[in-house]
N, C-alpha and C positions, 0 to 999 in steps of 0.2 A: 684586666689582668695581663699583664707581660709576657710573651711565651718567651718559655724554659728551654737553655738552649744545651745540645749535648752535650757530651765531654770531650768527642775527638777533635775539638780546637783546643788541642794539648793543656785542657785545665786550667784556662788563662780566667781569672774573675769574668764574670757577666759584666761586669760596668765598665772593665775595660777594651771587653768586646764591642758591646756598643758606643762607647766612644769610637771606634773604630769606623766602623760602618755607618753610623749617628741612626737617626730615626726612619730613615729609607730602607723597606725591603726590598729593594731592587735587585738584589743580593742573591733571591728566589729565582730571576729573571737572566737568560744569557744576555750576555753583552752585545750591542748593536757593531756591524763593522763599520770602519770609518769611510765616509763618503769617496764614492771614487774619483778619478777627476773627469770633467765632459769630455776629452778627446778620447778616452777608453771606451767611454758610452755612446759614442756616434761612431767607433770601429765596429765595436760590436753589433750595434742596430743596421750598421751595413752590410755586415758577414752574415746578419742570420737571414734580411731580408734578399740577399743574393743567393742564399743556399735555398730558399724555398722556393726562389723562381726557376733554380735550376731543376728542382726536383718538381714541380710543377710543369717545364718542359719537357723531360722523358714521362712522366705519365699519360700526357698529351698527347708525344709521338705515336707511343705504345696504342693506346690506344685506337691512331686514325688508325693505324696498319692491321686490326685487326681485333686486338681487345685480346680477350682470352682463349679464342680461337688458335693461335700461336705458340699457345699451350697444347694443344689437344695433339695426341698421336698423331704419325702417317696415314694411320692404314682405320679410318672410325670405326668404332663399334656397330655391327649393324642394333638396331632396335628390334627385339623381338616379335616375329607377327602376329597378328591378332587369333585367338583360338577361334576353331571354324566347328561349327556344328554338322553332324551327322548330314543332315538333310542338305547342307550346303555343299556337303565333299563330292554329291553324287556317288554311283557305280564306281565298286574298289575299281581301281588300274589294275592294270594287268599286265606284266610285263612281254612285250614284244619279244616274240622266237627269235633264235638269230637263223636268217637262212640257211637251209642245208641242198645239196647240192640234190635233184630230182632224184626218186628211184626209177632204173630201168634194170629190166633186166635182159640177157642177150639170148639168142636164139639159135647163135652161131655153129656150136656142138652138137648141138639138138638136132639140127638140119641137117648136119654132117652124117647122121649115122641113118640111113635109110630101113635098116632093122626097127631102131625105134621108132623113127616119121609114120612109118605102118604098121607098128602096133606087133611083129612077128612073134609068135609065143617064142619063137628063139633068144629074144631081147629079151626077155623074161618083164615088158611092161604087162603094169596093172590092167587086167579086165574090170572098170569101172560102171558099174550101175547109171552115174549120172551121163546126160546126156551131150556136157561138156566138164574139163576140168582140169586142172593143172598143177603142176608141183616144180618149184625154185629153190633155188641154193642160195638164199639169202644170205650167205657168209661171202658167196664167189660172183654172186648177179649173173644169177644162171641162168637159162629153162631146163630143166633136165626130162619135162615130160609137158606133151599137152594135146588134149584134144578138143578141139576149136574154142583154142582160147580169147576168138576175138569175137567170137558170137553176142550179141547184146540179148538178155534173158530177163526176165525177173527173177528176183533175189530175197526175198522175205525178210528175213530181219535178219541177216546180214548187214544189212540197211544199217543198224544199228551201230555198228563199229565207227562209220565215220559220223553218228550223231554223235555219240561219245566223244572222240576226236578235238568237234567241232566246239563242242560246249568248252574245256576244257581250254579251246582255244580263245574264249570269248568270256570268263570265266572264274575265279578261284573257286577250285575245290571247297574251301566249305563254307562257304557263301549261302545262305540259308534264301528258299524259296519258297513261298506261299502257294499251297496245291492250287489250279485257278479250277472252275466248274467244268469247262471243257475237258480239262484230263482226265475227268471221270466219268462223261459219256462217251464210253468202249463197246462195244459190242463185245456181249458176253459170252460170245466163242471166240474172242480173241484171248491171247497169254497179259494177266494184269502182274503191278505188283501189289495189287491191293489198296491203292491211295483212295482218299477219303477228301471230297472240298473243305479247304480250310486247314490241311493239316501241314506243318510246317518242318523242310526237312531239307539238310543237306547238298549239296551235290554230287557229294560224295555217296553220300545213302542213295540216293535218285539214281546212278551211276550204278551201283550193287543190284539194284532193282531191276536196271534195263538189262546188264549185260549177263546175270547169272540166271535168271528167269523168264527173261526178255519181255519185260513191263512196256507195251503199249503206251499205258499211264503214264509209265514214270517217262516212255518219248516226249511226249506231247506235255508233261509238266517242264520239262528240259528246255522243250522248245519253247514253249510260250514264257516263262521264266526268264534265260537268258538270252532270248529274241527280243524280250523287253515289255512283254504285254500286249493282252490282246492278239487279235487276228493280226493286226501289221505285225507284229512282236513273232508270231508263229513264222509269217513268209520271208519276213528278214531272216529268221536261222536255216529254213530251207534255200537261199540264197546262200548263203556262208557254205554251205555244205557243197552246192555248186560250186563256188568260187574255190574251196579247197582242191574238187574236183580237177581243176582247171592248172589251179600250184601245183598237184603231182602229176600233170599232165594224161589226163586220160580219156582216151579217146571214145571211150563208147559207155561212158557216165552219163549217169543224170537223177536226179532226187526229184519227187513229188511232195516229199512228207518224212517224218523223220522217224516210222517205225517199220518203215515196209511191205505193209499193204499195197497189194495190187494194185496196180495204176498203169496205162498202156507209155506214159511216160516217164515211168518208174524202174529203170535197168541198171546192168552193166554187165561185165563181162567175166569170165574168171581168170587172163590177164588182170586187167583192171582192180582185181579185190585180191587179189598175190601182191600188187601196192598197195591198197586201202590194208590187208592185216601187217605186212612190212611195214609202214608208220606207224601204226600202232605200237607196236614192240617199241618206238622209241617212245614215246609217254611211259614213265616208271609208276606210275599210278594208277595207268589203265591194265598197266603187264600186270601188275599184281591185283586188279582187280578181277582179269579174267581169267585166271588162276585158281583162284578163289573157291571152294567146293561150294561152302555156305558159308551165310553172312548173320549174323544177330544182329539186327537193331532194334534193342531195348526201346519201350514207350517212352515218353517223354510229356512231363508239365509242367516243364520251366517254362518261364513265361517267352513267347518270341520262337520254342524249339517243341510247341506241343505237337505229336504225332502218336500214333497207334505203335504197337509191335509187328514189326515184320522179320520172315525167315531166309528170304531169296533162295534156292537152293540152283546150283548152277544145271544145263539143262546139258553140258556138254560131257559125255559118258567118256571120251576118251582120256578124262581127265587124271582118272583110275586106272582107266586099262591100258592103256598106251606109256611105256617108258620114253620118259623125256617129254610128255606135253607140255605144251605151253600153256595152252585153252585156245581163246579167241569166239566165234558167235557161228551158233546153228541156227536155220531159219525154219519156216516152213508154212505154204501158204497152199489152198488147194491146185492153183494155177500155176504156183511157182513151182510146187513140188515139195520134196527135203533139200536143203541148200546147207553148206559148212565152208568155212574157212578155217581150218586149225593148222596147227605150229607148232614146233617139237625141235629141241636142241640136244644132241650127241656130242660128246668128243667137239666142245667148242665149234661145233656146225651146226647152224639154224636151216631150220627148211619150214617151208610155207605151203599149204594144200589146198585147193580147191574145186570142190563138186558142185553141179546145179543141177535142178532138176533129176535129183536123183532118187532112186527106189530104198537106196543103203548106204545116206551120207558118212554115217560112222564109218562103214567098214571100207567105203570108197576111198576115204581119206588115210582110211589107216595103210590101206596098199599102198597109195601113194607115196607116203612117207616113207614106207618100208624102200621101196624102188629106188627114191628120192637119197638116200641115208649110200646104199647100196651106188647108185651110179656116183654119187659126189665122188663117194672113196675111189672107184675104178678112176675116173677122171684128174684125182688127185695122183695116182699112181703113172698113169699114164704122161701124165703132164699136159 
């Protein structure tokens, strides 16, 4: 059968259509172009084959001189470092103090006033109990009072101030420490904060414990903690505490231990701890710790931070009674005696006290203070 062809060849009969076209559907098919002639076809094969060796030469180039590297930024990306595990990081860092310039205080005014050097009830100085002691004008780096301030004594846990200190110094607050078994053989006439072997707690908590109760325990967790472990771990942090000794220059220091327990090589002086409570005030976490009345630290069973409940209550009375205390650490050992270091701010003036060997550290210190507050002002008047 013939196919039937449309109408838009303007209606013209079929038979005259195909006489047209004849019996070739080619019709269906575009038409081929006419042959071109050989001299177009040998430009051509010359132009295409000169264009790809051109562009085969700059890929070449490009490439010796470096490839895609050419491409890459100034300045490369660094590659991310690898994630480091706990165990790998060691002991948090700690950021390095920046130097500060030694405390001294002078003696010059002091000296000057022969009323006070001997004590005349006309100078209106404190009649003190202990058997040396002193009080500074820590705003002006004063002496304003003293009686044999350079005497080397035992110090009971005063001692504590610059364990404090030291930890702190070697340390982050809340760096959590495993109680070790040593901290908990005390002698149970000594002052604990009640720690338990195994129980896991703070620095900051451990620190509450020494200085407002004055935890034995909590020394000797501190020290062996971050001393690093073990016996070497303990006398490495009683070295640091020397070595502190040495930065605030002071002459008639020395640590055996880090709670204050008797020890014939265990002193200093009350010069000496008029600088050890003066560095203290600059630590803002020790100021506020020895401040502190009482302390709560709720129990704990989270895993890593299990510990018991403790109360700390601070053991320094003038804390209530004294306008403007600061706190700071009372000691007290049978050989040492009652021993205090407190501190009290007036009217933007700091003063610093200290008794040893005394029968009535409280009230020793409170006189002091009182004299101390009293001659700053005359001496500020005076010029």
């Amino acid at each position: 059968m013939r196919p039937a062809f449309p109408e838009p060849f303007g209606g013209a009969p079929e038979a005259s259509i195909r006489r047209n076209i004849g019996n070739d559907p080619s019709y269906l098919r575009p038409s081929r172009l006419p042959p071109r002639p050989t001299r177009t076809r040998r430009l051509e094969f010359i132009l295409t084959g000169g264009g790809l060796f051109l562009l085969l030469t700059v890929v070449w180039s490009w490439w010796a001189q470096g490839g895609t590297s050419r491409l890459a930024p100034a300045t490369p990306v660094p590659t991310p470092p690898p994630a480091v595990t706990v165990a790998a990081m060691g002991p948090p860092a700690v950021p390095t103090a920046t130097p500060k310039p030694p405390i001294e205080f002078s003696f010059t005014r002091f000296e000057s006033d022969p009323a006070i050097v001997t004590g005349a009830p006309s100078a209106g100085v404190p009649n003190i109990s202990g058997e040396a002691g002193i009080i500074v004008d820590v705003t002006q780096r004063e002496v304003l009072y003293a009686k044999q301030p350079h005497k080397q004594m035992l110090i009971a846990s005063t001692t504590k101030i610059m364990t404090a200190m030291v930890a702190l110094d070697h340390a982050p607050i809340d760096r959590v420490f495993v109680v070790p078994p040593e901290a908990t053989r005390i002698d149970p006439d000594n002052t604990v904060m009640g720690l338990a072997t195994g129980e896991q707690l703070s620095l900051e908590e451990l620190l509450y414990g020494l200085m407002l109760n004055s935890g034995n325990d909590a020394a000797e967790a501190i020290a062996y903690g971050v001393g690093g472990g073990g016996a070497a771990g303990r006398a490495r942090f009683i070295g640091w505490m020397n070595e502190k000794a040495a930065t605030l220059q002071l002459r008639n220091t020395r640590f055996a231990n880090p709670s204050g327990l008797d020890d014939p090589a265990h002193y200093s002086s009350p010069y000496d701890l008029a600088v050890i409570g003066t560095a203290l005030l600059g630590y803002p976490d020790l100021r506020t710790i020895v401040r502190t009345p009482r302390k709560i630290i709720e129990s704990s069973k989270v895993p890593g931070r299990v510990h018991g409940w403790f109360g700390p209550v601070n053991l320094n009375s003038l804390l209530t009674s004294y306008r403007g205390a600061i706190g700071l650490k009372p000691g007290y050992t049978e050989d040492a005696g009652y021993t205090l270091v407190a501190a009290a701010e007036r009217d933007g003036r700091t003063v610093v006290s200290v008794t040893l060997n005394s029968r009535r550290h409280f009230s020793d210190c409170a006189q002091l203070m009182d004299f101390g507050f009293r001659r700053a002002s005359q001496l500020a008047t005076s010029g």
